[in-house]
C-alpha positions as CSV (number, residue, x, y, z in Angstrom):
1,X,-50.9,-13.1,6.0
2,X,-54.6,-13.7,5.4
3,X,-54.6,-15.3,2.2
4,X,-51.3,-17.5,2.8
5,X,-51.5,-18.5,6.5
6,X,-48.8,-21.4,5.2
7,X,-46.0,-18.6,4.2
8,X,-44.6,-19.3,7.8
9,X,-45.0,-22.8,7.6
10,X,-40.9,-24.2,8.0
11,X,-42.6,-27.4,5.7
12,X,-41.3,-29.3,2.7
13,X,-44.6,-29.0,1.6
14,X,-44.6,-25.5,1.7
15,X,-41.4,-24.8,0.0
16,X,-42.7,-27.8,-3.0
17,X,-46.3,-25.5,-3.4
18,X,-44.3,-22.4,-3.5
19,X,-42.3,-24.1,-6.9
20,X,-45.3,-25.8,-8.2
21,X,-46.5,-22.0,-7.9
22,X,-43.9,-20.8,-10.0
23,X,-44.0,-23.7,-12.5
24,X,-47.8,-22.4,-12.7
25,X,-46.5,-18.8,-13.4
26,X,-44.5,-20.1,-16.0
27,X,-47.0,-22.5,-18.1
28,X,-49.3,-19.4,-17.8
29,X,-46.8,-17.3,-19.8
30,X,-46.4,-20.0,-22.2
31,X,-50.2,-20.3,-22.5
32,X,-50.5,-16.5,-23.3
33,X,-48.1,-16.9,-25.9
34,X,-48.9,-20.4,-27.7
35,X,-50.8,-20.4,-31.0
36,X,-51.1,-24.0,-31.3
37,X,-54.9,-24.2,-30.5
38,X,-54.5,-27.7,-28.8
39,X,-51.4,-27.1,-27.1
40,X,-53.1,-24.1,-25.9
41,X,-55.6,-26.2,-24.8
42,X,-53.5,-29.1,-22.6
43,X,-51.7,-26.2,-21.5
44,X,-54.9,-24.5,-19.7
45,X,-55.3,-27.8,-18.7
46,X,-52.1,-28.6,-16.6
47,X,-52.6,-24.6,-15.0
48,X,-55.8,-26.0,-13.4
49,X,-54.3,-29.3,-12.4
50,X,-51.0,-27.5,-10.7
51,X,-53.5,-25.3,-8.6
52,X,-55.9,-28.5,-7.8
53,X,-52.2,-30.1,-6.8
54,X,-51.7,-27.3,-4.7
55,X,-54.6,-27.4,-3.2
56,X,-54.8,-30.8,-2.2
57,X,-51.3,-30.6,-1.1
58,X,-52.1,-27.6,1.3
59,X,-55.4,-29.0,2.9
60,X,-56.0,-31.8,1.0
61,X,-58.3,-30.6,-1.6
62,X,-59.7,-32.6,-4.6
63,X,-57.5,-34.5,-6.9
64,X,-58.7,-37.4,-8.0
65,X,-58.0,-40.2,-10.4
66,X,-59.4,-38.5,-13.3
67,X,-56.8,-35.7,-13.4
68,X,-53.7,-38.0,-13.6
69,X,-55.9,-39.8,-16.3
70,X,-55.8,-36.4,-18.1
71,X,-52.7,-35.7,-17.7
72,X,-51.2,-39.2,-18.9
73,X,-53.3,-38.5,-22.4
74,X,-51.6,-34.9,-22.5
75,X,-48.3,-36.6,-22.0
76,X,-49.4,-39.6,-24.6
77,X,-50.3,-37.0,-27.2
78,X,-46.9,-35.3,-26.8
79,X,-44.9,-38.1,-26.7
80,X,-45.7,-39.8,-29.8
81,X,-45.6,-36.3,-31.3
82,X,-42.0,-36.4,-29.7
83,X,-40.4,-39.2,-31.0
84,X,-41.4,-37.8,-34.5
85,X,-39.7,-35.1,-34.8
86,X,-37.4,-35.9,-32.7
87,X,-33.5,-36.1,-34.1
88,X,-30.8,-36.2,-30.9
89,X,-30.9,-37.8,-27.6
90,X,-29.8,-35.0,-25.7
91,X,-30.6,-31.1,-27.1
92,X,-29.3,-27.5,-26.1
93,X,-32.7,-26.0,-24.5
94,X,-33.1,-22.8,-27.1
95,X,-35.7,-21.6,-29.4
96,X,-38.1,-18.6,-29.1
97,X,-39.5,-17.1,-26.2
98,X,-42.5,-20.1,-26.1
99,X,-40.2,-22.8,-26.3
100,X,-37.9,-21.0,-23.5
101,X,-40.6,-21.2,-21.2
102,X,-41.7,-24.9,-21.9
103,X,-38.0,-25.8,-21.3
104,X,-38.4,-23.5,-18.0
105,X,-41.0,-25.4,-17.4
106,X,-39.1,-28.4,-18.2
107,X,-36.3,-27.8,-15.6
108,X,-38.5,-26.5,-12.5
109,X,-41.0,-30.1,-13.2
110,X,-37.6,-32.2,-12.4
111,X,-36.7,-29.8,-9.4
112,X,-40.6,-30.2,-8.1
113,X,-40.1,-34.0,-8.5
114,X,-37.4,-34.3,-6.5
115,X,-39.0,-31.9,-3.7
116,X,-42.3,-34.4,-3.1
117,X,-39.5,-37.0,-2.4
118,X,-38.1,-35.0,0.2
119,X,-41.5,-33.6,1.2
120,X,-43.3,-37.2,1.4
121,X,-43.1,-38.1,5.0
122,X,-44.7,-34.3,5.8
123,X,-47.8,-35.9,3.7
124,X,-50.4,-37.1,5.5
125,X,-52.9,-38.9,2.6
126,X,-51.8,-41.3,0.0
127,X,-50.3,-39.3,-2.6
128,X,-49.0,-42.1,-5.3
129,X,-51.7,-39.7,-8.2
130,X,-49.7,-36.7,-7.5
131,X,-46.5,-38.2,-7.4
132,X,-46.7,-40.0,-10.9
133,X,-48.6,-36.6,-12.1
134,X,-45.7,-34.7,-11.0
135,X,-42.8,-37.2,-13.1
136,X,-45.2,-36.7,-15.6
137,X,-44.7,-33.0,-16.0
138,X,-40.9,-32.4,-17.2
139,X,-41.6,-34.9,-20.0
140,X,-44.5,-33.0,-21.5
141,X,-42.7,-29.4,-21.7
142,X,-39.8,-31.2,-22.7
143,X,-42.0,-32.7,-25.6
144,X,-44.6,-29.1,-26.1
145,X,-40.6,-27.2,-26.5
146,X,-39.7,-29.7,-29.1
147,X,-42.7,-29.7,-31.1
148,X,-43.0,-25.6,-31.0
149,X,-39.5,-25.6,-32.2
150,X,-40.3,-28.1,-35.3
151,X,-43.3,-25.9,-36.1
152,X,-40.9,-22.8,-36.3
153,X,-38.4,-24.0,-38.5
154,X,-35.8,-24.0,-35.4
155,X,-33.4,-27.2,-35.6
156,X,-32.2,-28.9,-32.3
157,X,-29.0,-28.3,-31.0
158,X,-27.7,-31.4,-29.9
159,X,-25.4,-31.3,-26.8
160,X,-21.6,-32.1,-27.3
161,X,-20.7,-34.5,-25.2
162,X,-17.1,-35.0,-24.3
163,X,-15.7,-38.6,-24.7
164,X,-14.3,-39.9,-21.0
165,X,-10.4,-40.1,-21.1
166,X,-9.0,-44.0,-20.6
């Protein structure tokens, strides 16, 4: 219990660090497997931000402006990259083992999301930077799976969507 005095905590706050945790495990396999010498890059990146996040979420360690500024450029980069390549509105999340991961990453960034809503009122600092830093998240790995994809030669699945009866 020495290095996680919080693992008892019965906190929102604990129970959002603990899935920012395993969005961080995630993003760290898809670091070790990415090729892509910039995405490799942004993704080193976000690994540090999620553990300054963390951190400041514990007990209130530094985040500052400059990392949401980061992260809004990584997100930037990825979007115009995005809408490129892009071909369907909504796609099947598939690919190789990178682009699995990003989409992992994908899924658990929406989940996180929605916990800091529920976990806001346990926060005792102004925490608008992580908040827009955290929405910001989902739509990058939904973007890095994308582009991986293109660059492999996989085509997007779109979903098939059911027409409502009348």
């Amino acid at each position: 219990m020495h290095c996680f005095p919080d693992i008892c905590y019965k906190s929102k706050v604990c129970d959002l660090t603990d899935e920012i945790d395993i969005l961080s495990s995630f993003a760290g396999q898809a670091f070790g497997q990415c090729e892509n010498k910039i995405m490799k890059e942004d993704l080193l990146k976000i690994l540090n931000l999620t553990y300054r996040l963390m951190g400041k979420l514990r007990d209130n360690c530094d985040f500052v402006k400059e990392d949401k500024l980061m992260l809004k450029e990584i997100k930037n980069r990825y979007d115009k990259k995005g809408k490129k390549i892009r071909k369907h509105l909504f796609i099947l999340p598939q690919g190789g083992l990178l682009a699995g991961n990003l989409h992992i990453c994908r899924a658990l960034s929406k989940k996180i999301s929605r916990m800091f809503s529920k976990a806001k009122s346990e926060i005792a600092f102004e925490a608008c930077e992580i908040e827009e830093s955290l929405n910001m998240f989902s739509d990058i790995f939904y973007n890095m799976a994308l582009c991986i994809n293109y660059e492999n030669n996989v085509e997007e699945i779109p979903v098939v969507l059911i027409p409502k009866r009348k």
